[in-house]
Structure formats: structure tokens, C-alpha cells
C-alpha positions as CSV (number, residue, x, y, z in Angstrom):
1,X,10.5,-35.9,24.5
2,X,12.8,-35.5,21.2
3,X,9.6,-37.1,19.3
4,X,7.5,-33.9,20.3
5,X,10.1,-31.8,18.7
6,X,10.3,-32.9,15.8
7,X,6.2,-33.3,15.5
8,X,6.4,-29.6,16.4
9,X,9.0,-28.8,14.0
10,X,7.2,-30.3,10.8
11,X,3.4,-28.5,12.1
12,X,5.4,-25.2,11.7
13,X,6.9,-26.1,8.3
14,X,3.6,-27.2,7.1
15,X,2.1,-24.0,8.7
16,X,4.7,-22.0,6.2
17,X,4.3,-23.9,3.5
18,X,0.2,-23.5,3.3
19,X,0.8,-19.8,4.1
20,X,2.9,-18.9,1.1
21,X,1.1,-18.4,-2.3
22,X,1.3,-21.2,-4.7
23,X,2.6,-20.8,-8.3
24,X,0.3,-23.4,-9.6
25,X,-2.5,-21.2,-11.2
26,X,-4.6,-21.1,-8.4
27,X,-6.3,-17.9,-7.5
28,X,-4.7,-16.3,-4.7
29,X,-7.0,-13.5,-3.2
30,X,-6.5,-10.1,-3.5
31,X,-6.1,-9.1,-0.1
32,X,-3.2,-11.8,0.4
33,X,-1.6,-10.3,-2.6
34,X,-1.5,-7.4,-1.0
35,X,0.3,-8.5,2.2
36,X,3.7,-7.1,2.7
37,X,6.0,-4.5,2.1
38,X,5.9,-2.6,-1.0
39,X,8.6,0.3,-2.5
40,X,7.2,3.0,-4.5
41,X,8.2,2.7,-8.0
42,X,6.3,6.2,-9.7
43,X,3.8,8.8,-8.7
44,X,1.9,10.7,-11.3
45,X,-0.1,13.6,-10.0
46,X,-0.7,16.1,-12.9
47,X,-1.1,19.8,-12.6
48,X,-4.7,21.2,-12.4
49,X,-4.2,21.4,-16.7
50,X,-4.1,17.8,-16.6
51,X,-0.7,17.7,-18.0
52,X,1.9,15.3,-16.3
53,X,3.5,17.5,-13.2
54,X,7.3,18.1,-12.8
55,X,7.1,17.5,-9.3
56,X,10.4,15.7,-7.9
57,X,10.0,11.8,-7.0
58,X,9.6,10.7,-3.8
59,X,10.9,7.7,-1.5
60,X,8.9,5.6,-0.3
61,X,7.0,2.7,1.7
62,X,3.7,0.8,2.2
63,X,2.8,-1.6,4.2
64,X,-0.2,-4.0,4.4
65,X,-0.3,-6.6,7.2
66,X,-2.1,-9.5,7.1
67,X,-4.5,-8.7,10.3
68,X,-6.0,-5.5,8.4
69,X,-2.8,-3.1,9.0
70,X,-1.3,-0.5,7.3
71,X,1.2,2.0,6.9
72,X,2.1,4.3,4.4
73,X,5.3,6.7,4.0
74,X,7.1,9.0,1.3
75,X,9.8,11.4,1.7
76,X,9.9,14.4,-1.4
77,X,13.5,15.2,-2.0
78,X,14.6,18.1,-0.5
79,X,13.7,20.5,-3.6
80,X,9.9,19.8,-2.7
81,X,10.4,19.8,0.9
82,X,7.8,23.0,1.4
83,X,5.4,20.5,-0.8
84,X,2.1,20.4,1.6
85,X,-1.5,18.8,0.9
86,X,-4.0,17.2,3.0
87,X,-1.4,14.1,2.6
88,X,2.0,15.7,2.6
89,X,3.4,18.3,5.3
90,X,6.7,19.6,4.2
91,X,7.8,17.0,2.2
92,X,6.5,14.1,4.0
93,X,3.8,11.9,4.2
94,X,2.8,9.2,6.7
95,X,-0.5,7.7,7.6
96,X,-1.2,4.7,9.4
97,X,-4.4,2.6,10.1
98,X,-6.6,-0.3,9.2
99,X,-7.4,-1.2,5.7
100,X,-10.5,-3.4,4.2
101,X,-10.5,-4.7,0.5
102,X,-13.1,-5.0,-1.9
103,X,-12.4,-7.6,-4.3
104,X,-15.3,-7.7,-6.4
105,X,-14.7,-3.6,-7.2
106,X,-10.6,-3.3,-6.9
107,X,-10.8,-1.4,-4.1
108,X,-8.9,-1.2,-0.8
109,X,-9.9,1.4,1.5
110,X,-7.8,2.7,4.0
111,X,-9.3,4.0,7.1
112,X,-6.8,6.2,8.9
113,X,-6.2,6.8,12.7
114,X,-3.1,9.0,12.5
115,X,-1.0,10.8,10.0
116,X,1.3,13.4,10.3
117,X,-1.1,15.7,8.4
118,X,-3.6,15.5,11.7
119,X,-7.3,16.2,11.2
120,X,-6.9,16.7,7.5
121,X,-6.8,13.1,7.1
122,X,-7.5,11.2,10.4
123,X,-10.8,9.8,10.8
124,X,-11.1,9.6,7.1
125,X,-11.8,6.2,5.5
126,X,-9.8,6.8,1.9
127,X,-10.9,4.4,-1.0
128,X,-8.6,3.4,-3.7
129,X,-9.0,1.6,-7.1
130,X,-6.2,-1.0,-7.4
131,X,-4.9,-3.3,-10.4
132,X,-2.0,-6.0,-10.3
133,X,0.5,-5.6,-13.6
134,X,1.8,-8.9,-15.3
135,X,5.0,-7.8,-13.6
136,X,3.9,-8.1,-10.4
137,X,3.3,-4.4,-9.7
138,X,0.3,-2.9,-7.6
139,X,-1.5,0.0,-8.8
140,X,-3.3,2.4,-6.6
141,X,-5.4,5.3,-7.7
142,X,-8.3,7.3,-5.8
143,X,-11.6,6.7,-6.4
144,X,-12.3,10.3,-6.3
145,X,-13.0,11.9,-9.3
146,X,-11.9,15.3,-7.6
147,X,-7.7,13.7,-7.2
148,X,-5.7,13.1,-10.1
149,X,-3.0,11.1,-9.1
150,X,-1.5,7.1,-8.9
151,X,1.1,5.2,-7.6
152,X,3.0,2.0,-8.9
153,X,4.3,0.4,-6.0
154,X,6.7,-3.2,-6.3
155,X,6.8,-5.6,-3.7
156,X,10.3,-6.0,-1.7
């Protein structure tokens, strides 16, 4: 009996060790690189001049889970809290939903079944260019021509 526990304890320590990413120089895919928890750095959004905006930063949080999840949410400080767009209402934004990665183009598009904004966004599937920095940062922009904005994000 004590032989099976220790056969099951070394299958789930080899099951960790192939599931983290190895530091060897191997490519790691995109979409693994992407799983976790990640705290917003900076948001750029200029004005409609195209000069950087003023706007107060925000707080906040995204999520990507390994089985095609995801999460986003930012709080405004309360100085923008009448701040509202198709992603923010009153200061807040929060969308959650499934998420599918393009490699080949940097792109991960978010698909979205709710958000606190309602209709404006749910239903939506929401493409975004992405880039990885040399430290470590991800990079998330739209793929919109009509949105001016991007996000550096840092994993936790």
C-alpha cells in the first residue's frame, strides 16, 4: 500500500515539473505564456487629437486560464469614476469569457459572454494584437484601427 503512495506522489511531481515552462531556450507557446494572472502596469488611450490623454490610472487584473478562460477587471480612481465607454461603466470594467490565440498573427481574441457594460460588449468576439517585452511584459492593443489605446500588463 505505502509503495502506491509514493508511485502516486512522484507521477504528480513529474506532472508539475513537465507543466512548468523551461528556461532552456526552448520555445514555449504563446498561449501558455499567456496563462495566469496578470497586473496592469499602464494604459495609454489618447484623446481623439492623438495626443497622450490625462486620464487617471486604473487598477487592475487579467486573467487567462489554461482551458480557454478569461477575465478581465480595472477600477478608475475615484476622480474618473463617471468615466463610461462600451468597456467601462462608472469607473469600472469587467468582462469575462473564452479567449482563442492566434500565434502566427499576435493575436488573442476574446470572445465575451458577460460584462458589466451588457449588450455593448456581450456577444462580441474582441481581437487584440499582442507582443511579449524582454522584460517579461505582455502588450495588448486592438486590432481596430477605429480604438486608440494599449495596455502593458506584468505577470504576478
Amino acid at each position: 500500500m505505502k509503495g502506491w503512495r509514493v508511485l502516486v506522489v512522484v507521477a504528480a511531481m513529474a506532472g508539475l515539473v513537465v507543466a512548468q515552462p523551461r528556461e532552456t531556450g526552448e520555445h514555449v507557446a504563446d498561449r501558455e505564456r499567456l496563462v495566469g494572472a496578470w497586473r496592469l502596469v499602464h494604459i495609454d488611450s489618447p484623446g481623439p487629437d492623438g495626443k497622450a490623454g490625462s486620464a487617471p490610472q486604473p487598477e487592475g487584473m487579467m486573467i487567462y486560464t489554461r482551458d480557454g478562460h478569461m477575465s478581465v477587471q480595472l477600477m478608475y480612481p475615484q476622480a474618473a469614476g463617471s468615466l463610461s465607454n462600451q468597456y467601462v461603466k462608472d469607473g469600472y470594467e469587467a468582462s469575462f469569457g473564452s479567449y482563442d490565440v492566434d500565434e502566427a498573427r499576435h493575436t488573442v481574441t476574446h470572445h465575451v459572454l458577460g460584462s458589466n457594460t451588457g449588450s455593448l460588449l456581450v456577444g462580441k468576439d474582441l481581437p487584440r494584437r499582442y507582443s511579449f517585452t524582454a522584460e517579461g511584459r505582455l502588450l495588448i492593443e486592438p486590432v481596430s484601427r477605429d480604438e486608440h489605446w494599449s495596455v502593458a500588463w506584468q505577470h504576478y
